[in-house]
C-alpha positions in Angstrom: 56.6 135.6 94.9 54.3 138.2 92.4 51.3 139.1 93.4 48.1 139.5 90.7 45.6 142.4 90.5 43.0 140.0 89.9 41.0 139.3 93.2 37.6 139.3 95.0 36.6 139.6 98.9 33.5 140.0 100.6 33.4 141.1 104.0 30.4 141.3 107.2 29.9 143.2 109.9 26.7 144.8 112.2 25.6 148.5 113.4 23.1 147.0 116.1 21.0 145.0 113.8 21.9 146.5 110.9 24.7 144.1 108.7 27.3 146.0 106.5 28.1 143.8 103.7 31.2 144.4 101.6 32.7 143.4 98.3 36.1 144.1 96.8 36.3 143.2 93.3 40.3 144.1 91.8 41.2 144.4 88.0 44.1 144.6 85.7 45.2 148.5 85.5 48.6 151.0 85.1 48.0 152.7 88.6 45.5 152.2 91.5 42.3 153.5 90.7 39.7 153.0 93.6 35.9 153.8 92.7 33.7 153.4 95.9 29.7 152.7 95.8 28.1 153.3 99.0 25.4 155.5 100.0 25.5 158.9 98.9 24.7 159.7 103.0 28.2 158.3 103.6 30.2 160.0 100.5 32.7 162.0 103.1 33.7 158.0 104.4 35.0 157.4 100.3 38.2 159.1 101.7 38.9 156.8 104.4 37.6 153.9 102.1 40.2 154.5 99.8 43.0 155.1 102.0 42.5 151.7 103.8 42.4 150.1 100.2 45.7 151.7 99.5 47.3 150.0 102.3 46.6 146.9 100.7 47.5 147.6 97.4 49.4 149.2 94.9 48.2 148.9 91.4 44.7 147.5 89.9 41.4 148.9 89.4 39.8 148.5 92.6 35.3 148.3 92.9 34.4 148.8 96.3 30.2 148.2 97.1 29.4 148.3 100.5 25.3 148.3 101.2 23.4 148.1 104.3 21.0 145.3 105.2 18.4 145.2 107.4 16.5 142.7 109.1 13.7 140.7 107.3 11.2 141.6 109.9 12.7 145.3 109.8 9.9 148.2 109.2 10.9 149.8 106.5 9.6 153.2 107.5 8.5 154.5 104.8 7.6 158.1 104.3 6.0 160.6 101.8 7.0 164.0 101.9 3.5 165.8 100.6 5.3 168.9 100.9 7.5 168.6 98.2 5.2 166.8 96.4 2.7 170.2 96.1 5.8 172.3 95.5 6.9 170.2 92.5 3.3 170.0 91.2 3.0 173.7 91.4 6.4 174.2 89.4 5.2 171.8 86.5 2.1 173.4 86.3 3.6 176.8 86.0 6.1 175.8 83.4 3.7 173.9 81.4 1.6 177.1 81.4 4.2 179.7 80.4 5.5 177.2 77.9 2.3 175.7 76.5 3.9 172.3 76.0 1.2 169.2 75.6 1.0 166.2 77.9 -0.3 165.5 81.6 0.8 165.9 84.8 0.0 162.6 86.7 1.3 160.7 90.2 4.1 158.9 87.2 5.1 162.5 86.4 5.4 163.0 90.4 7.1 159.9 91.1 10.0 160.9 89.3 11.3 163.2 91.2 13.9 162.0 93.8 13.0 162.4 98.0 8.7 162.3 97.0 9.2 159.2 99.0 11.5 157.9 100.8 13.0 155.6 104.0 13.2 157.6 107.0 16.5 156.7 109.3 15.8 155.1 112.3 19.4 155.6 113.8 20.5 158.4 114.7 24.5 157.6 114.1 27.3 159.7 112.9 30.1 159.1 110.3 32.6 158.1 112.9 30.0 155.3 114.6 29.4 154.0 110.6 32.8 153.7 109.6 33.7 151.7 113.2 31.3 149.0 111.2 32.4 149.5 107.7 36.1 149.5 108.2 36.1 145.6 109.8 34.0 144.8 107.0 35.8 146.2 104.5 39.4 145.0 105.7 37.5 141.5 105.9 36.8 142.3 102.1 40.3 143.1 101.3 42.1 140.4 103.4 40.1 137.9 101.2 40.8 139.5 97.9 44.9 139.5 98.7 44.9 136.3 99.5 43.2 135.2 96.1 45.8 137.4 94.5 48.9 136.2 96.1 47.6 132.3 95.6 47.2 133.4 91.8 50.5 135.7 91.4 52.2 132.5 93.1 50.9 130.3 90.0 51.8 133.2 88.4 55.6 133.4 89.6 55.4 129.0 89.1 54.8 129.8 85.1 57.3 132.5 85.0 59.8 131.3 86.3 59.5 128.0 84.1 59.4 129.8 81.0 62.2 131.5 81.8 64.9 128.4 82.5 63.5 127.2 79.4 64.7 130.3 78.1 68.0 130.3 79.9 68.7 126.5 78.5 67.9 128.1 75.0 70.2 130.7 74.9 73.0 128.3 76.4 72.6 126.3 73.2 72.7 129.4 71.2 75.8 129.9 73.5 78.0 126.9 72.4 76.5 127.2 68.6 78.1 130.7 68.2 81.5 129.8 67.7 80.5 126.8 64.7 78.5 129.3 62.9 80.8 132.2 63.2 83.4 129.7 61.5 80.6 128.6 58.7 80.4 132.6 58.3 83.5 133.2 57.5 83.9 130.4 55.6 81.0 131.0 53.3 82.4 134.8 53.4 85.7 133.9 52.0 83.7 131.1 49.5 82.1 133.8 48.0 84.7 136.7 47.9 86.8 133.8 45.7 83.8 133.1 43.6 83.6 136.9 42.5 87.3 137.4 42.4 88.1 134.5 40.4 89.7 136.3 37.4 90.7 139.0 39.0 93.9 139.6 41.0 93.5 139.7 45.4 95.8 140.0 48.3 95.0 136.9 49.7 96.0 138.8 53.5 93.8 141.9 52.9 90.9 139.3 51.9 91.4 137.4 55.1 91.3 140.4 56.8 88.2 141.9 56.1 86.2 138.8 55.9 87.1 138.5 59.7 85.9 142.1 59.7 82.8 141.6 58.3 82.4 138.1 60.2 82.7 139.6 64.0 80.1 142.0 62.7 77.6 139.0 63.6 79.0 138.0 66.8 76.6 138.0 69.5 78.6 137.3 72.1 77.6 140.5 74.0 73.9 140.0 73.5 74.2 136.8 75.1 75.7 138.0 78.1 73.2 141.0 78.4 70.8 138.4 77.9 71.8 135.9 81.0 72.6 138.7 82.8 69.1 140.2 82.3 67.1 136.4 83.0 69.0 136.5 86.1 67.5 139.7 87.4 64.1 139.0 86.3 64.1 135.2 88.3 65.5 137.8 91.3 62.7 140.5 91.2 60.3 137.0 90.7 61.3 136.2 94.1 60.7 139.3 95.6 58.1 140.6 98.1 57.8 144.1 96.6 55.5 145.3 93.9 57.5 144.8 90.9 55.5 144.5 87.8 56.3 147.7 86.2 60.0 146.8 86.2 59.4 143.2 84.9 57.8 145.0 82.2 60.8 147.0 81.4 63.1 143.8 81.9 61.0 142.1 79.4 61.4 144.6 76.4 65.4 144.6 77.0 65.7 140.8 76.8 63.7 140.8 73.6 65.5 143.6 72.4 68.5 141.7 72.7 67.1 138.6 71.1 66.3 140.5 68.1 69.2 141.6 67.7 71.0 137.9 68.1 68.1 136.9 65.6 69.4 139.4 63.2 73.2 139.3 63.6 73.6 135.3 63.8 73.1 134.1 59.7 72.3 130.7 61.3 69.4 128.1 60.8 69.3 126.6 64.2 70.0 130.0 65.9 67.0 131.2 64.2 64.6 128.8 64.9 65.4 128.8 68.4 65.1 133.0 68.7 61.8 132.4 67.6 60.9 130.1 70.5 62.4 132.4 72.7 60.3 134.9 71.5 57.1 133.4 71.9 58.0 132.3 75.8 58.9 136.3 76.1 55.4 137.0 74.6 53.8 134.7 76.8 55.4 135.8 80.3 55.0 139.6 79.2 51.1 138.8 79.2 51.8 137.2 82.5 53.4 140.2 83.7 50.7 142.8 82.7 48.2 141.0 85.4 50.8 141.8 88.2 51.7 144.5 90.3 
């Protein structure tokens, strides 16, 4: 069955007391794009983030937030660099001396400045001992957001697949009423060429001849087949395991290509109304198929 690129997870898991709390959040998109939030202490883990999402997927825009949460009754250690805080007062005084521009220099002014004040780490812990917690949490995260996508993709596949019979059943009608109107065509065709011809002389044999010419011209006996032939892929690649979105897309555009063209070749009433039902169930399994992978 499909699979959708719409999902969520959330995942847990501790450093000591510390929890590492997940969340995978996956949209509709061409390619995988992965964007990771996490501490900028931990930016050189985004690589191994994203290659464990890619394991899991294979299209979507993927969110990754993973934050660290400490214990209500955790110290939060706060600390205040004085240092910098001089340095940076120094520098603001200077440049608002050699540029003369108005205003004051107060704690706000101070406070701006990134690292003034800040949480001190209490563990001393490397990448390797922080991605040995974030990487359980994390595949907790993505285990939960695959299997909301492949409950939805198999809703999805349900719909699909539904549409598509009922497409199937239409263009087997279309099937048996080829042959009638092919008939009406020509008969209409030959109705018409004796209408204009009235007074005037016409081999009755060359007449016959290229009204049947003219007629096959709107047999759409080959766009039917192409058209079966194309419904029975798409129910195959439906039933599939692999990502196959992308080519459902392309499957999609042929049959409707094809049902143009039966629209446009077949002069018939019924024939018409019914290409434009198909149409609409092509429309509405083509916006089906964009939220797939």
């Amino acid at each position: 069955m499909l699979r959708s690129m719409t999902g969520y997870g959330c995942g847990e898991a501790f450093i000591g007391e510390k929890k590492v709390v997940t969340e995978v959040r996956s949209f509709n998109y061409r390619f995988l794009d992965v964007s990771v939030r996490i501490s900028r202490n931990f930016f050189l883990l985004e690589r191994e983030i994203k290659k464990l999402v890619a394991s899991y997927t294979s299209r979507g825009k993927v969110d990754v937030i993973i934050q660290f949460e400490s214990p209500q009754n955790d110290d939060l250690n706060i600390q205040l660099s004085t240092t910098k805080a001089k340095q940076i007062y120094g520098l603001l005084q200077q440049i608002k001396k050699e540029t003369i521009i108005p205003g004051d220099i107060n704690i706000s002014t101070l406070l701006s400045f990134r690292d003034i004040i800040f949480k001190e780490e209490e563990e001393d812990i490397d990448d390797a001992g922080y991605w040995k917690a974030i990487k359980p949490s994390l595949e907790h995260a993505l285990q939960a957001m695959k299997q909301m996508q492949d409950t939805e993709g198999e809703e999805i596949s349900k719909d699909i697949l539904q549409r598509l019979e009922d497409i199937e059943k239409m263009a087997g009608e279309i099937e048996l009423r080829a042959p009638e109107s092919l008939i009406a065509r020509k008969q209409a065709l030959k109705q018409r060429v004796k209408t204009l011809c009235e007074d005037v002389g016409v081999d009755e044999g060359r007449m016959l001849q290229e009204i049947a010419i003219l007629a096959d011209r709107g047999d759409i006996t080959e766009e039917l087949i192409r058209t079966k032939s194309h419904i029975k892929q798409f129910m195959q690649w439906v039933d599939t395991q692999e990502p196959v979105g992308r080519k459902l897309d392309f499957l999609i555009q042929e049959i409707n290509r094809e049902v143009n063209t039966i629209g446009a070749k077949a002069s018939d009433s019924e024939i018409s109304l019914m290409v434009v039902v198909i149409k609409n169930e092509l429309e509405k399994i083509r916006e089906q198929v964009q939220n797939v992978m």
